[in-house]
C-alpha positions as CSV (number, residue, x, y, z in Angstrom):
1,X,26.6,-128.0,189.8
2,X,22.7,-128.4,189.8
3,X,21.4,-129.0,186.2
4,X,18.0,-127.4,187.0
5,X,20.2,-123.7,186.3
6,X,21.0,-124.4,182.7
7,X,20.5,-125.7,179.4
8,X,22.3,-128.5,177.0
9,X,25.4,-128.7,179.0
10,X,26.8,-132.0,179.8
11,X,26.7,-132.6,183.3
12,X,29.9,-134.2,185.1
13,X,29.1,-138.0,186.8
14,X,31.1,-138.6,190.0
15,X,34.0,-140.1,187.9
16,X,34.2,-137.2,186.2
17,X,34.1,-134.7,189.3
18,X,36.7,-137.3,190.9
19,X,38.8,-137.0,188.3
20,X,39.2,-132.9,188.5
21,X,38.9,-133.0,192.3
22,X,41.9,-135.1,192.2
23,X,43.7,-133.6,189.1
24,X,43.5,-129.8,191.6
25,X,45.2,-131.8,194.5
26,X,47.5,-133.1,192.8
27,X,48.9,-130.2,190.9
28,X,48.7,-128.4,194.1
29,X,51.0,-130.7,195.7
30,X,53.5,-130.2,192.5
31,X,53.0,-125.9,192.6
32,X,54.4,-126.4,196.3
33,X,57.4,-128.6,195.7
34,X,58.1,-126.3,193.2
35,X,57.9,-123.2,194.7
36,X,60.0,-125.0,197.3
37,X,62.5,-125.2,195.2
38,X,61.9,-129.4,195.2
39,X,61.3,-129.3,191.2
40,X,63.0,-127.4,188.7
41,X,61.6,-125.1,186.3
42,X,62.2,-128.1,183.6
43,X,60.8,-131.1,185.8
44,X,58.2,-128.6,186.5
45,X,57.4,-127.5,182.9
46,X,55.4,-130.5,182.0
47,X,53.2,-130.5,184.8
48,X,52.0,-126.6,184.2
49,X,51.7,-127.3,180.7
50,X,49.0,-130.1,181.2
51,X,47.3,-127.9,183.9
52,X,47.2,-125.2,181.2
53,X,50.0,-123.1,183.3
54,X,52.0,-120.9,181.0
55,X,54.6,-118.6,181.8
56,X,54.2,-115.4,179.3
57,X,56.1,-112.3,178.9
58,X,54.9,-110.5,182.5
59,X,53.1,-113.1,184.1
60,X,51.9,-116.6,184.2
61,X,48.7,-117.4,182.1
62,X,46.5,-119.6,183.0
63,X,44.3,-121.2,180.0
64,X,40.8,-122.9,181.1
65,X,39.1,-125.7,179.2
66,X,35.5,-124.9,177.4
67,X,34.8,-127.7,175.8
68,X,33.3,-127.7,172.0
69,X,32.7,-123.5,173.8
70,X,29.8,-124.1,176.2
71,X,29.5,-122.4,179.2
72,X,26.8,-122.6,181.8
73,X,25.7,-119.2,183.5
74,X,26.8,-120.5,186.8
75,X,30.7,-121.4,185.4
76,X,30.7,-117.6,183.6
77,X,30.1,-116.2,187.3
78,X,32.6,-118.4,188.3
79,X,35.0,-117.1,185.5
80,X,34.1,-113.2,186.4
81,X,35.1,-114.3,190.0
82,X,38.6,-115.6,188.9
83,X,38.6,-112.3,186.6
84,X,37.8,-110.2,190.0
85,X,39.6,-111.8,192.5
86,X,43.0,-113.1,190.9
87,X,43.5,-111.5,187.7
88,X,43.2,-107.8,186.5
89,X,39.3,-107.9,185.9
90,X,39.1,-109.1,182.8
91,X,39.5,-112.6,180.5
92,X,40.9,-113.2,177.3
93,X,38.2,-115.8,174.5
94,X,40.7,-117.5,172.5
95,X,39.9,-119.2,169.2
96,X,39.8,-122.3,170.1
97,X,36.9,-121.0,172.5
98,X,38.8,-121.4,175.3
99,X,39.1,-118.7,178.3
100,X,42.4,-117.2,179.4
101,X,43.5,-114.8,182.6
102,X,46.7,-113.2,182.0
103,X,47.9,-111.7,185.4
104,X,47.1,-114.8,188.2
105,X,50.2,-115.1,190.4
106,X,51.5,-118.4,190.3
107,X,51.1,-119.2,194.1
108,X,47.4,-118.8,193.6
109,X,47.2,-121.5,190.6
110,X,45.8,-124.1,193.0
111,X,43.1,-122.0,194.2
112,X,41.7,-120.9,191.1
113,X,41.8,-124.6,189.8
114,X,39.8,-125.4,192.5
115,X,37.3,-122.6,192.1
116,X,36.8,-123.7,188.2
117,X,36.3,-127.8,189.8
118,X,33.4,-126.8,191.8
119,X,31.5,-125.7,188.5
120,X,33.1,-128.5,186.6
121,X,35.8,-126.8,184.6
122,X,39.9,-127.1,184.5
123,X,42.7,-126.0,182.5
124,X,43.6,-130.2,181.7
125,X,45.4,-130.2,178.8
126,X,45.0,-127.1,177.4
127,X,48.8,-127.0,176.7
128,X,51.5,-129.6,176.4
129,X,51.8,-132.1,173.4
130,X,49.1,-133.5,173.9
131,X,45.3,-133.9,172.2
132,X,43.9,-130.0,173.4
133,X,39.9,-128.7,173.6
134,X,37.9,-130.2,170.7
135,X,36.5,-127.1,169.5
136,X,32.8,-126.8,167.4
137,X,30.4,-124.9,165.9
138,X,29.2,-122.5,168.1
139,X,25.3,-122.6,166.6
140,X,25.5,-126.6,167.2
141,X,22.3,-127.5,168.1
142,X,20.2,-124.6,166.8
143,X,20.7,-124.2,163.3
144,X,18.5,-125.4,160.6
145,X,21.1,-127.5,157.7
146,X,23.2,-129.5,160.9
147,X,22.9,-133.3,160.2
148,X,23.2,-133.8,163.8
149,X,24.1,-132.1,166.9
150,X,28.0,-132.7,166.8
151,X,28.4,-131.8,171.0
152,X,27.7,-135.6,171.7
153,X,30.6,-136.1,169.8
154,X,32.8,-133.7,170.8
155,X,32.0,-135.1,174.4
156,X,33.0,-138.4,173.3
157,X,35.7,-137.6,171.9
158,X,37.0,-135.5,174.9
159,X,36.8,-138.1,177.3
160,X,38.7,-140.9,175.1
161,X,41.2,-137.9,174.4
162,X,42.0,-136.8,178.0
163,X,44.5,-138.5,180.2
164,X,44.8,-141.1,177.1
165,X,48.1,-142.7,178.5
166,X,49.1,-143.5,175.0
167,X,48.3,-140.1,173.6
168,X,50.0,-137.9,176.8
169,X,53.3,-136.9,175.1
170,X,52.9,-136.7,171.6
171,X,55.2,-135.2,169.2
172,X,53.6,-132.0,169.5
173,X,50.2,-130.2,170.3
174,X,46.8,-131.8,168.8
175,X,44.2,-130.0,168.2
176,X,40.6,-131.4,166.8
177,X,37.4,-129.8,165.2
178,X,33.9,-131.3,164.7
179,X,31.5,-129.6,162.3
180,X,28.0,-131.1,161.6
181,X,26.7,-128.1,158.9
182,X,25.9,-128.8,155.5
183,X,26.6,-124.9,154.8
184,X,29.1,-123.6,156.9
185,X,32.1,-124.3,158.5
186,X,32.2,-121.8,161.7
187,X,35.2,-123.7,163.4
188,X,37.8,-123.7,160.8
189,X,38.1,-128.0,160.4
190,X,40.5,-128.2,157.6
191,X,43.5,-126.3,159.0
192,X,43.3,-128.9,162.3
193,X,45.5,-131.8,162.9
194,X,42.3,-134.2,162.4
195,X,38.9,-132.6,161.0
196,X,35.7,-134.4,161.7
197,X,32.6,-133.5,159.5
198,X,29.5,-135.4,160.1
199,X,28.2,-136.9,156.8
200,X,25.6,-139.0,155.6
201,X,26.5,-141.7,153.3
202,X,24.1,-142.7,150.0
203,X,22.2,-145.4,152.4
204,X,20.9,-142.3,154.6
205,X,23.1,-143.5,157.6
206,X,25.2,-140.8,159.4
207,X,29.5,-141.3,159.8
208,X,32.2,-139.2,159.7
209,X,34.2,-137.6,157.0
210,X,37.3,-137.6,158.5
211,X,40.6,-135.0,157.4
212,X,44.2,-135.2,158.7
213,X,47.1,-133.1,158.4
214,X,45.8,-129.7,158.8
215,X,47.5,-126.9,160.8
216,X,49.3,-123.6,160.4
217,X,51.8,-122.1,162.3
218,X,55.0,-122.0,160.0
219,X,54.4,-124.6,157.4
220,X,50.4,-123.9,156.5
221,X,48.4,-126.3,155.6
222,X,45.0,-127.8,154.5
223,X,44.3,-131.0,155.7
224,X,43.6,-134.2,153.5
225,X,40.6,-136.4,153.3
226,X,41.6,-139.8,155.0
227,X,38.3,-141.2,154.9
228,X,35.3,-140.0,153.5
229,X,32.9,-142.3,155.7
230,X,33.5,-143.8,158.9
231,X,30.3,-145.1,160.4
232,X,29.7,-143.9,164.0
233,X,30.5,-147.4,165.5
234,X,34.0,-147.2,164.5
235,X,34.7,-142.7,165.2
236,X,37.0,-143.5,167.8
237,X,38.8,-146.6,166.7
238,X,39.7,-144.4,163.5
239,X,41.1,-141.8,165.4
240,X,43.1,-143.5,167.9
241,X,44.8,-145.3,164.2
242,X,45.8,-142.0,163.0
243,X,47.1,-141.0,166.5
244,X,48.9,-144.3,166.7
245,X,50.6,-143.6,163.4
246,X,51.3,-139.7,164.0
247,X,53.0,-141.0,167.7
248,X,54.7,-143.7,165.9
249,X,56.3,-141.9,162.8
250,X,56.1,-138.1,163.5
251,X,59.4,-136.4,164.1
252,X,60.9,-135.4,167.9
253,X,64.1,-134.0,167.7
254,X,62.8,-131.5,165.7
255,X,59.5,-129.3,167.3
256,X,58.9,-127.1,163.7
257,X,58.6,-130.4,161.8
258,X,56.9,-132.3,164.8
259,X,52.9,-131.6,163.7
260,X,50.9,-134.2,162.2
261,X,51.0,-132.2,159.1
262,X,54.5,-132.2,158.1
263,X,54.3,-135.9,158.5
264,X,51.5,-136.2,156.1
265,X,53.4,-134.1,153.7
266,X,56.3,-135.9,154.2
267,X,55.0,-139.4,153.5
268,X,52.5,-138.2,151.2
269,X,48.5,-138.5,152.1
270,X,47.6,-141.7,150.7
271,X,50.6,-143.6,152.0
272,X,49.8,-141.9,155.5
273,X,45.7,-143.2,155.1
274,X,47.3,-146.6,154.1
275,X,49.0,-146.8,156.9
276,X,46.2,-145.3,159.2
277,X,43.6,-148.3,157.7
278,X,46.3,-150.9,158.3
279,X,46.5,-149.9,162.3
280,X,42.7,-149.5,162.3
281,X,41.6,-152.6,161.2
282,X,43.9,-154.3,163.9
283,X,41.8,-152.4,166.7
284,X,38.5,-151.6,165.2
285,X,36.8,-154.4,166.3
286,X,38.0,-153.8,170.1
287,X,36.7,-152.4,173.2
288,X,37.0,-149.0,171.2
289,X,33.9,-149.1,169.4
290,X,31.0,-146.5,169.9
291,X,28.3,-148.9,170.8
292,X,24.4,-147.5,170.8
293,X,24.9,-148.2,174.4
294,X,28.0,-146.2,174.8
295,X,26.7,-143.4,173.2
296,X,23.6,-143.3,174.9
297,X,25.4,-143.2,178.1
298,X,26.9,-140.1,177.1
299,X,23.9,-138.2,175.6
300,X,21.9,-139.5,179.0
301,X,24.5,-137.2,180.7
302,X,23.8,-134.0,178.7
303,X,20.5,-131.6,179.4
304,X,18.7,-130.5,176.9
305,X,15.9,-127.2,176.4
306,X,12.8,-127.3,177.0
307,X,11.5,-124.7,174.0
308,X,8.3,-123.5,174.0
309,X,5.7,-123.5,171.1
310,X,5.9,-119.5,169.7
311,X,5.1,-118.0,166.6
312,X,7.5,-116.8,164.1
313,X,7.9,-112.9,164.7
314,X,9.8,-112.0,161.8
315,X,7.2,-109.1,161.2
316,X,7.2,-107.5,164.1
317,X,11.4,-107.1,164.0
318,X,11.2,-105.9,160.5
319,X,9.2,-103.2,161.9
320,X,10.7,-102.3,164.7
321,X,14.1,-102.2,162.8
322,X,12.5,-99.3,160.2
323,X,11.8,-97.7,163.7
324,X,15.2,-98.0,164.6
325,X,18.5,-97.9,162.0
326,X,21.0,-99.1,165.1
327,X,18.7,-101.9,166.2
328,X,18.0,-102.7,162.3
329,X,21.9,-102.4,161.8
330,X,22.3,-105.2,164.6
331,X,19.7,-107.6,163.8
332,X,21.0,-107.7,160.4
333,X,24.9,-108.4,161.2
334,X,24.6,-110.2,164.9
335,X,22.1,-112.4,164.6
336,X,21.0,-115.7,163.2
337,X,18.0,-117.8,162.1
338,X,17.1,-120.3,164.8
339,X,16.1,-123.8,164.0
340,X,13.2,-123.3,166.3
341,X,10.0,-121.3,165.5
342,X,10.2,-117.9,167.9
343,X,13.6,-118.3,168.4
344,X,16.6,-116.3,167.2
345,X,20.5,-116.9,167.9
346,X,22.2,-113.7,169.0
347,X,26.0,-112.8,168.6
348,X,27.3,-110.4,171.6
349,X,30.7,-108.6,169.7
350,X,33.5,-108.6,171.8
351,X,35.3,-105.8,168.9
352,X,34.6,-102.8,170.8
353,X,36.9,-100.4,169.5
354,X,39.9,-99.2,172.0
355,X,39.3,-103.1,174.1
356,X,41.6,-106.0,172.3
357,X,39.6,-108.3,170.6
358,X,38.2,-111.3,172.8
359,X,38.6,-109.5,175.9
360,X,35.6,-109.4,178.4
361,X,36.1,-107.9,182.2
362,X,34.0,-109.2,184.9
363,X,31.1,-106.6,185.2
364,X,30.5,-107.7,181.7
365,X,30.6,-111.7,182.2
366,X,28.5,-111.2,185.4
367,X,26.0,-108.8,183.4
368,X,26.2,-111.8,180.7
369,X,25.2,-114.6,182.9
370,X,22.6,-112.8,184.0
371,X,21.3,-112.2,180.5
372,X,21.7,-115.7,179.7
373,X,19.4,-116.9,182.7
374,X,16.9,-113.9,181.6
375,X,17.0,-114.4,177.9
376,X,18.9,-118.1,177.2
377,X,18.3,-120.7,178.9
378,X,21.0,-120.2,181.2
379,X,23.1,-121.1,178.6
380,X,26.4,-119.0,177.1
381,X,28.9,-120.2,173.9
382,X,32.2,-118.7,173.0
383,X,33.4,-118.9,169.1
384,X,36.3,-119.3,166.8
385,X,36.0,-115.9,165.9
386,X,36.2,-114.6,170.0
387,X,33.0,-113.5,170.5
388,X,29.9,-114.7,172.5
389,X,26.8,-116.5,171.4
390,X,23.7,-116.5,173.3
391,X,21.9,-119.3,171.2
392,X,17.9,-119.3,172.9
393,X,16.4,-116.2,172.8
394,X,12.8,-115.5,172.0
395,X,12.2,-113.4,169.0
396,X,9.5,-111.0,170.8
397,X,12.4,-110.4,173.5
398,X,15.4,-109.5,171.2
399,X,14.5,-105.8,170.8
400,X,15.0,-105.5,174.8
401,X,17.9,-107.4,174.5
402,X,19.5,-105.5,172.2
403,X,19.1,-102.7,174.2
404,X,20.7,-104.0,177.6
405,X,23.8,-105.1,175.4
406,X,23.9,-101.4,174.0
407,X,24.4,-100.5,178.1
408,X,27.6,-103.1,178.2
409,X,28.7,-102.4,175.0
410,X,28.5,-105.7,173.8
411,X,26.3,-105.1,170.7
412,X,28.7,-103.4,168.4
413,X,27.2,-104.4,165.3
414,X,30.1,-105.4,163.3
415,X,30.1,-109.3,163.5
416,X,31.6,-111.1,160.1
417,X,32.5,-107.5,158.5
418,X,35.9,-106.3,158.7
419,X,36.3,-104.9,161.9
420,X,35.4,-108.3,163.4
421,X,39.1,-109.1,163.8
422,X,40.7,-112.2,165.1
423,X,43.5,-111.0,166.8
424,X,46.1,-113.4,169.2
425,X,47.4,-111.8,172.5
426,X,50.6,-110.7,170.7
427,X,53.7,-108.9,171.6
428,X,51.8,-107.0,174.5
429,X,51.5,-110.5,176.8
430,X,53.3,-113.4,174.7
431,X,56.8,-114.2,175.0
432,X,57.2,-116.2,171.6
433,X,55.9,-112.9,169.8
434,X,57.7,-111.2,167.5
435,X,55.7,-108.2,167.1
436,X,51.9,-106.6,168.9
437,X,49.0,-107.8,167.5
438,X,46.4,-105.6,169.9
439,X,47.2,-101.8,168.7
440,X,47.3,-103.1,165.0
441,X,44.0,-104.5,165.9
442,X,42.4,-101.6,166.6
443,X,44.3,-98.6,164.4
444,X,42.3,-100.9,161.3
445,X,39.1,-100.7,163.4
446,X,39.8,-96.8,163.5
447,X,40.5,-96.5,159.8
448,X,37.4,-98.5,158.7
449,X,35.0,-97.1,161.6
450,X,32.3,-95.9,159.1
451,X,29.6,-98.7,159.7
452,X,27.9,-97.6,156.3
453,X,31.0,-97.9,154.4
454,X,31.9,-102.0,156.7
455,X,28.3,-102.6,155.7
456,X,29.0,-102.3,151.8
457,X,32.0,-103.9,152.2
458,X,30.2,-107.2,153.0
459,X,31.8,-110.2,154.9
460,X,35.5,-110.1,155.3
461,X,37.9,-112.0,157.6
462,X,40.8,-110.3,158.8
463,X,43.2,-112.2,161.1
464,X,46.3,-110.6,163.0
465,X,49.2,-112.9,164.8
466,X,52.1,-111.9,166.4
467,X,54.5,-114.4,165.1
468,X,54.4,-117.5,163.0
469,X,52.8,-120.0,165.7
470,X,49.3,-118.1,164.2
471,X,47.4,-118.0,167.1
472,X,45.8,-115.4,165.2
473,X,45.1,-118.2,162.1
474,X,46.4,-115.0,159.8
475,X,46.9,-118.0,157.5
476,X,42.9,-118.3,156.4
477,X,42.3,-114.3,156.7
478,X,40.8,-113.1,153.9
479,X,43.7,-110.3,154.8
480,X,46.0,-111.6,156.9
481,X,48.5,-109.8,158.9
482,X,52.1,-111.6,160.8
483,X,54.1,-109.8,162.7
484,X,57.7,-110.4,162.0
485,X,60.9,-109.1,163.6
486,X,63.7,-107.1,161.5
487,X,66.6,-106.8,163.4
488,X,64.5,-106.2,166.6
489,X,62.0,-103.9,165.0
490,X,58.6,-104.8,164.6
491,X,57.0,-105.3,161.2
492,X,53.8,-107.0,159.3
493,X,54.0,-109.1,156.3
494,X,50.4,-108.9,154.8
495,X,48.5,-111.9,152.8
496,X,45.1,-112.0,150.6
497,X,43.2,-114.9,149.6
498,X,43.0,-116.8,152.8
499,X,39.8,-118.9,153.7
500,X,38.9,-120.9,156.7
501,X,35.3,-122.1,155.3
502,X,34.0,-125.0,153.6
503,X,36.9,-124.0,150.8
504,X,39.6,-123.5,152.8
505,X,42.5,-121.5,151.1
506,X,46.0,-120.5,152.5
507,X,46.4,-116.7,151.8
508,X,49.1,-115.5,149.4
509,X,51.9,-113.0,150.4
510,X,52.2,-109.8,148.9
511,X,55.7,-109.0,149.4
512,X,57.7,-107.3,152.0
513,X,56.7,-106.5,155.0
514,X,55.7,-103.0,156.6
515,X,56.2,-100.6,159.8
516,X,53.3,-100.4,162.1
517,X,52.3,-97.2,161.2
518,X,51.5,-98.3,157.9
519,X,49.1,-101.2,158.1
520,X,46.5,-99.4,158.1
521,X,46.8,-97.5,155.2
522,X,47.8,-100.7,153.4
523,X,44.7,-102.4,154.4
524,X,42.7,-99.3,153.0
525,X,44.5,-99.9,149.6
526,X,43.7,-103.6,149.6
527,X,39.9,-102.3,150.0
528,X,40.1,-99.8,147.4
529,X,41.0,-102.7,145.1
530,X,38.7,-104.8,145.9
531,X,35.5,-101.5,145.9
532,X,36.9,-100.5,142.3
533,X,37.1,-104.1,140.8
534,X,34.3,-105.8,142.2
535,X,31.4,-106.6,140.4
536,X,27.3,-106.4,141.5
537,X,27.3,-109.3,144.7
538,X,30.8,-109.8,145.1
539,X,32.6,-110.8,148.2
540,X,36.3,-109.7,149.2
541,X,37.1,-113.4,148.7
542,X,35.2,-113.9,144.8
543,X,36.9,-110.5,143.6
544,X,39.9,-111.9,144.7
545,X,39.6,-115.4,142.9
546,X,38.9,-113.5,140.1
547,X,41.5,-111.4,138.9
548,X,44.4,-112.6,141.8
549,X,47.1,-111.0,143.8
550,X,48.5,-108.5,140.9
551,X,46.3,-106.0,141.6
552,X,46.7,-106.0,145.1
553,X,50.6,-106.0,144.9
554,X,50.4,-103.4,142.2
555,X,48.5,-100.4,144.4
556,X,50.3,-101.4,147.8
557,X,53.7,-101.2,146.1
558,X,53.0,-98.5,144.2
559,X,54.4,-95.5,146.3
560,X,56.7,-97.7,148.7
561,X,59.9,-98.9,146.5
């Protein structure tokens, strides 16, 4: 892949394309045997599973790596081919800013894998017990209160973290998140197994606050502070400890109490962080630690923009906005200030109403790299929240912009409000689902299609997941929504309170669940409570730290007993 055609991407060394080239013949060699009937379906199981290979309800899903959610134009052509060619036309943006195609057939695994290895991308460990994509912010780089650009990191982290021999077959799934933002938390890092905030300490030098223990899925939970500095020297040393312990002590006959968080309950944080110190100092001082050298290695490998010197043209979009309500409507919800005079990040919505959140067909990811090559850098980032960033474009261009989008409808202006759902594949492709997830989805985007009425609303999350594995992180919805099965009927239990920012909350239950057709309405009850009790600047979230879950439970019970 020539790094001339894009922007602040690491760029593979020969070690590193070796490593894929070989990873693709190997597996294919495995898919034959297989389909040979040389493996079995359970000597076969682990070797999908680490080549992101699942089978689903209809068909197998593939799952492809995008580390910490960057995405050259060149791979995103490569991604509408796969889209075009193997799968039914379209991909699935998952939140942990990975891509997914739902309808490859399994013979043609191989092929794909090596389509993705020409443009340096894979599907290695994407499943299996073992550490998965290190996810990130997706304005890393380009927004004004980051302490550093975490990507180096996440990098560095990724390659100690795949094919770690020790770390292959843990007791179940890993996943990591690395936030550098003094403000925000766009990634969600205290409900992951290990949460990695970049700090500075009170001598001005810049570690890592380090969490453990996070997760959701059936036993939510918010992770705990193992160490509130860990210089740079030592990142990786300290993880590999808590790794070490978790592989060590965490429970195997057992896959609901295997995660790293129901040891940490178990043994209690500070007796887990005692035991996490006592293995790091026996390794710290080893061939583990992040020299300047090391790290330099690594950020020697990445490209980086080349911005030009512009003027700030706030101005001239306030105008044009009181020319245009839609366009004023959008700049307002989908964008974002930009480190960088000129500059302005822009949010494409994948919440079109009537298409399942996260899903983008390959017109659209064609029509998308081309954008990013005209207005980005060549540069494209997918989010927690299952949407697309394109992170580089000039202020005096965004009106145009804006425009094109319109044509793809990709510039439904409804990021952060509460028809930006995060929504998990569900019933409708998954096989451990319990109930759909997709025409919930979008009956609440029907019942709250009013933008005037979202845009008093304000900022609120809503998360759907069709079963208690939350791939839909209902958990940390400011309304959550789980699909549940009652004696082979679908139904939703509902939760308020949730919060997947810098104050992480677990959302509270309301009570028992309902029948599909009711949701909605519920949800419209849950609103009027908040409209009638809020006060002047109020979010969903505030109103509801303020008077609690009574009110809620009160209104949404009131006519269904």
């Amino acid at each position: 892949m020539n790094p001339s055609l894009f922007n602040r991407m690491y760029i593979y060394s020969e070690i590193d394309q070796t490593i894929v080239d070989e990873r693709v013949a190997q597996f294919r060699e495995q898919m034959q045997r297989f389909l040979s009937g040389q493996l079995s379906p359970s000597e076969f199981l682990p070797l999908r599973l680490q080549n992101g290979l699942y089978v689903q309800r209809h068909a197998p899903m593939l799952r492809i790596s995008v580390p910490y959610g960057m995405l050259s134009s060149q791979q995103v052509r490569m991604l509408a081919h796969i889209a075009r060619h193997y799968d039914k036309d379209y991909g699935h943006i998952s939140t942990r800013q990975n891509i997914q195609f739902n309808w490859i057939k399994m013979e043609e695994i191989p092929d794909v894998l090596a389509d993705l290895a020409s443009v340096q991308m894979h599907g290695i460990q994407t499943s299996g017990n073992c550490i998965r994509n290190v996810t990130s912010d997706p304005y890393a780089g380009v927004i004004a209160d980051e302490i550093e650009d975490p990507r180096l990191y996440c990098e560095i982290i990724r390659q100690w973290a795949t094919f770690h021999p020790e770390f292959a077959y843990l007791p179940r799934k890993f996943k990591i998140a690395v936030n550098a933002s003094t403000g925000s938390d766009r990634v969600a890092v205290q409900v992951h197994d290990i949460g990695v905030d970049l700090v500075k300490n009170a001598a001005g030098e810049i570690g890592f606050r380090v969490l453990a223990g996070g997760g959701l899925g059936r036993t939510p939970v918010i992770g705990a502070v193992m160490r509130e500095f860990v210089p740079k020297i030592d990142l990786l040393s300290y993880l590999e400890a808590i790794l070490r312990v978790y592989n060590r002590y965490g429970r195997r006959d057992n896959k609901y109490k295997a995660r790293i968080k129901i040891l940490v309950k178990a043994l209690g944080a500070e007796v887990f962080a005692e035991k996490v110190e006592a293995e790091w100092q026996k390794i710290k001082e080893g061939p583990l630690q992040l020299t300047t050298e090391k790290i330099e290695a690594i950020n020697h490998r990445f490209t980086y923009p080349k911005y030009l010197t512009l003027n700030d043209h706030t101005a001239e979009l306030e105008q044009l906005s009181k020319q245009s309500p839609g366009f004023a409507h959008w700049l307002q919800h989908n964008t974002y200030a930009h480190k960088q005079a000129g500059y302005i990040i822009v949010n494409l919505s994948l919440k079109k109403i009537g298409v399942a959140p996260g899903d983008i067909d390959s017109a659209q990811l064609l029509a998308v790299a081309d954008l990013a090559d005209e207005y980005s850098l060549g540069e494209i980032r997918t989010t927690h929240q299952q949407n697309i960033v394109l992170a580089d474009v000039e202020q005096t261009r965004v009106y145009e912009l804006w425009q094109k989008l319109k044509e793809l409808g990709l510039a439904t202006a409804t990021i952060n409000t509460l028809a930006d759902i995060i929504c998990c594949p569900g019933g409708d492709f998954c096989a451990l689902a319990n109930a759909k997830s997709i025409p919930i989805a979008e009956a609440i985007q029907r019942q709250f299609d009013d933008l005037d009425y979202l845009y008093d609303l304000g900022d609120i999350e809503l998360n759907i997941s069709g079963c208690m594995n939350a791939c839909g992180h209902h958990h940390v919805g400011n309304i959550g929504i789980l699909g549940v099965d009652k004696k082979g009927q679908e139904f939703y239990q509902i939760s308020v309170g949730g919060a997947s920012g810098k104050n992480a909350a677990i959302g509270e239950i309301l009570g028992p669940s309902f029948e599909q057709n009711q949701v909605p309405n519920i949800v419209q009850k849950i609103i009027d409570v908040y409209v009638e009790k809020r006060i002047a600047g109020e979010s969903f979230l505030e109103t509801y730290q303020r008077i609690g879950i009574e009110s809620f439970k009160e209104r949404v019970y009131e006519k269904n007993h």
